[in-house]
C-alpha positions in Angstrom: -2.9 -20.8 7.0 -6.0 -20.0 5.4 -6.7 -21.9 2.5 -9.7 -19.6 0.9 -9.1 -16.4 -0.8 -6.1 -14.3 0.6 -8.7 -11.7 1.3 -11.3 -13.5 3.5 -8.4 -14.8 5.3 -6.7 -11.5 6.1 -10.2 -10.2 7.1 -10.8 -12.7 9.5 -7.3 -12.7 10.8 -7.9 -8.7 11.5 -11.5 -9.3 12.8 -10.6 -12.3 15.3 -7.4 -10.0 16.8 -10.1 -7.1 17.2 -12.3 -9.7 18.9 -9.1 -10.6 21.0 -8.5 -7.0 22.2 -12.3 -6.7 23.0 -11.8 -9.3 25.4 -9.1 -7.4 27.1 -10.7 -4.2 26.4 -14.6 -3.7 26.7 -15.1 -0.3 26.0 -13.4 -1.3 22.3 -16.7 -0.9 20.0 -17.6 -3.0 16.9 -15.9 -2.0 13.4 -16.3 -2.9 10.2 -13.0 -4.0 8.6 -11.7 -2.1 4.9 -8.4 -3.0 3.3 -6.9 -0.9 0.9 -4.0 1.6 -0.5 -2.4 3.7 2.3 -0.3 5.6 0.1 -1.0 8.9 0.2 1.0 12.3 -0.7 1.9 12.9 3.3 3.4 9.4 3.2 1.8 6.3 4.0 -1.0 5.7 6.3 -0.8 2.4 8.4 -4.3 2.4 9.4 -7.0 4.6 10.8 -10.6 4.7 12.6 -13.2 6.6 11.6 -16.3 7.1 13.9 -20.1 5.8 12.5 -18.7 5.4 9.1 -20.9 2.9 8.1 -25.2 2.4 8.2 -26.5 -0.8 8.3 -30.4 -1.8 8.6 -33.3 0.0 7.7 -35.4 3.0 8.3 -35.9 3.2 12.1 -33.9 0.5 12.8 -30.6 2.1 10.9 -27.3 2.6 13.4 -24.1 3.6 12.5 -21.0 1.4 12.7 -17.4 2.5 13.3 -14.8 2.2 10.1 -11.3 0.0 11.0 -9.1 1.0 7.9 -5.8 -1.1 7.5 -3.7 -0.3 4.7 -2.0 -2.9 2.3 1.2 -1.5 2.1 1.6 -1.7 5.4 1.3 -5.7 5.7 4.7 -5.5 4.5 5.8 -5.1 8.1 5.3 -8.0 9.6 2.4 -9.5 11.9 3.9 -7.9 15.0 3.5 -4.5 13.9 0.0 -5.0 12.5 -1.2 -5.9 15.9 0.6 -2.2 16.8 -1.6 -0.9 14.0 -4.7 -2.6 15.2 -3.9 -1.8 19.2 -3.8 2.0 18.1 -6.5 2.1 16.1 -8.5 0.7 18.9 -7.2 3.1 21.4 -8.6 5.5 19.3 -12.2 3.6 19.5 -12.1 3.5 22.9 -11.3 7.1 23.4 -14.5 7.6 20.8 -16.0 5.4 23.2 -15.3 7.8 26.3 -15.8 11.1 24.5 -12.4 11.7 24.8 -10.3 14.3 22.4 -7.5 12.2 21.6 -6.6 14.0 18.2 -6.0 17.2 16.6 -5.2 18.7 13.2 -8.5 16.4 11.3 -6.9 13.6 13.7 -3.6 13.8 12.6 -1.9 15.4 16.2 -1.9 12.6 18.8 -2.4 14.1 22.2 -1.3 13.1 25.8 -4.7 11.4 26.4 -3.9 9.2 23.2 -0.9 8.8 24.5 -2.4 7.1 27.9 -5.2 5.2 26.1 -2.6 3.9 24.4 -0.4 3.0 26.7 -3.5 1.4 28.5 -3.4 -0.9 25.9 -0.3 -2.2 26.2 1.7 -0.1 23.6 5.0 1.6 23.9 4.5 5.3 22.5 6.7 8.0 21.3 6.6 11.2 20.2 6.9 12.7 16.9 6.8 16.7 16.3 4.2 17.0 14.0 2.3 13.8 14.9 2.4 13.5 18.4 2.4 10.5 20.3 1.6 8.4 17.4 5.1 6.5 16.7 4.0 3.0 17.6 6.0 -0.2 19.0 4.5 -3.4 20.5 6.9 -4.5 23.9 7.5 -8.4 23.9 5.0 -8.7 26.8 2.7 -7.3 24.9 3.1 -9.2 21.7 3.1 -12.2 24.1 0.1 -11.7 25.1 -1.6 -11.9 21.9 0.5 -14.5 20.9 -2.6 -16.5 19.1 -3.6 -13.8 17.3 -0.1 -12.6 15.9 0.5 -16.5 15.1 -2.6 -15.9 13.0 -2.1 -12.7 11.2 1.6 -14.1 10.4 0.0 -17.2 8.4 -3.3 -14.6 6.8 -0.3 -12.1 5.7 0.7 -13.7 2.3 0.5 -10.7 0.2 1.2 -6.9 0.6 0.4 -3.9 -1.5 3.5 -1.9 -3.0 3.7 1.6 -2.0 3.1 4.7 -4.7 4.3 8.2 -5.2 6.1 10.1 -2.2 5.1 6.7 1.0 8.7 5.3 0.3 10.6 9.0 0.3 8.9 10.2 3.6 8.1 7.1 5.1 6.0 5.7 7.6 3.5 8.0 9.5 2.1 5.8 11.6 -1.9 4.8 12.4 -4.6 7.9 12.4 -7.3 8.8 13.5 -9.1 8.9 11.1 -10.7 12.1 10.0 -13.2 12.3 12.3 -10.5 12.8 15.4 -11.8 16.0 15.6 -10.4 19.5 16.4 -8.3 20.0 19.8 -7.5 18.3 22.7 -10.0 19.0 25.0 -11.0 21.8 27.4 -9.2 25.1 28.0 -8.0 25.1 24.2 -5.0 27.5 24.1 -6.1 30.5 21.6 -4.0 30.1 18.3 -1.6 33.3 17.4 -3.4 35.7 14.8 -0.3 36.1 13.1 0.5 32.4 11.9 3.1 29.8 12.3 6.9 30.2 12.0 7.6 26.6 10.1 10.8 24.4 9.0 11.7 21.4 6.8 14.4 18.8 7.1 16.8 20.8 4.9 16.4 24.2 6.9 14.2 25.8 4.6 11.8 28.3 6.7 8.3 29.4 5.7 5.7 31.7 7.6 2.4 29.9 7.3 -1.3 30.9 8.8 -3.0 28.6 11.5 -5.6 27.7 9.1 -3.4 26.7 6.5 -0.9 25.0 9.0 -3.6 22.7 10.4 -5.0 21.9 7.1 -2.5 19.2 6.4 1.1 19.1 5.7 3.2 21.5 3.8 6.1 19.4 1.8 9.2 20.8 0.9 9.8 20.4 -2.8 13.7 19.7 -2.0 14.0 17.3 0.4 9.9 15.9 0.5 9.5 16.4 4.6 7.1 18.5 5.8 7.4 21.9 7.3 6.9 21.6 11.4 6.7 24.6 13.9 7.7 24.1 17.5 5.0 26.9 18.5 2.4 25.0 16.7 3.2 21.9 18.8 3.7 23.3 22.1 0.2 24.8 21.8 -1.2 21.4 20.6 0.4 19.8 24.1 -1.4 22.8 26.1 
């Protein structure tokens, strides 16, 4: 275990297991690492990329460098399912790395070309209705294969931030994309219905909603704190 600061060990730990998927996946571009709360009023956000998030040098020699977010709260898990968080973030690098529309809905809608970066990488994916393919698990022979790495996340992970507000009543959402997934899924984009989304919540309750406003973000229900999904919305996000 680390015996510096519990932060410059929990860095390194993250940027030596990004460095080990690298290896097994070139295309992976460099980050810069944050840490911070992932509580947020959809839930609680495991991790996310964000594209050229960061500037470093000067005048003509600036470039932009990609943004690795991995929330505190979700330490909590265990090192196993970090390196889940990590792998999907970096499937999402990569597919910014190929141009590919892996997102929708400001990056929150994981598409079927997430879904086979992902599974690229050596995750096991399944499918949420209002998040896509972004439920995350790491198979054994995966987690095997980083064995090094997970050995050192385990001994870096001595500390975890508590969750706030609504995280522990809707639970786990699962890595982003960061905002800067961008809109759709690629080519031939289905054309949206000009009359809105039919939408439901855990506990029946039905709303009619517009596209705009349904895309923004989610719509909680004030009974039972899930958000209001529409099957119509999805099958035209799969399209």
């Amino acid at each position: 275990m680390n015996k510096g600061s519990i932060t410059a060990g929990l860095v390194e730990a993250i940027e030596n297991t990004w460095k080990a998927i690298q290896a097994q996946q070139p295309d992976v571009p460099e980050v810069i690492v944050t840490i911070g709360a992932g509580s947020k009023a959809m839930g609680l956000v495991l991790g996310h990329f964000a594209a050229n998030r960061w500037v470093t040098g000067e005048d003509e020699a600036q470039r932009s460098i990609h943004e690795l977010f991995v929330s505190g709260e979700g330490l909590q898990r265990g090192a196993a399912d970090v390196l889940g968080t990590l792998l999907h973030e970096a499937a999402h690098a990569a597919a910014e790395a190929r141009g590919v529309k892996d997102t929708s809905r400001q990056g929150r809608y994981h598409n079927a070309k997430f879904k086979a970066i992902g599974e690229q990488f050596g995750l096991s994916l399944t499918h949420d209705k209002t998040l896509g393919w972004s439920t995350t698990s790491v198979p054994a022979e995966t987690a095997e294969s980083y064995a090094d790495q997970v050995h050192e996340l385990e001994g870096a992970m001595i500390a975890y931030r508590r969750a706030e507000g609504l995280a522990g009543l809707i639970g786990i959402l699962g890595g982003t994309g960061g905002e800067d997934g961008g809109e759709g899924d690629g080519e031939d984009k289905p054309k949206k219905p000009k009359n809105g989304y039919s939408a439901e919540c855990q506990c029946g309750r039905k709303i009619r909603v517009s596209v705009s406003t349904y895309e923004a973000g989610p719509i909680l229900c004030g009974l039972c704190h899930s958000p209001f999904t529409s099957p119509d919305a999805e099958d035209d996000e799969e399209n």
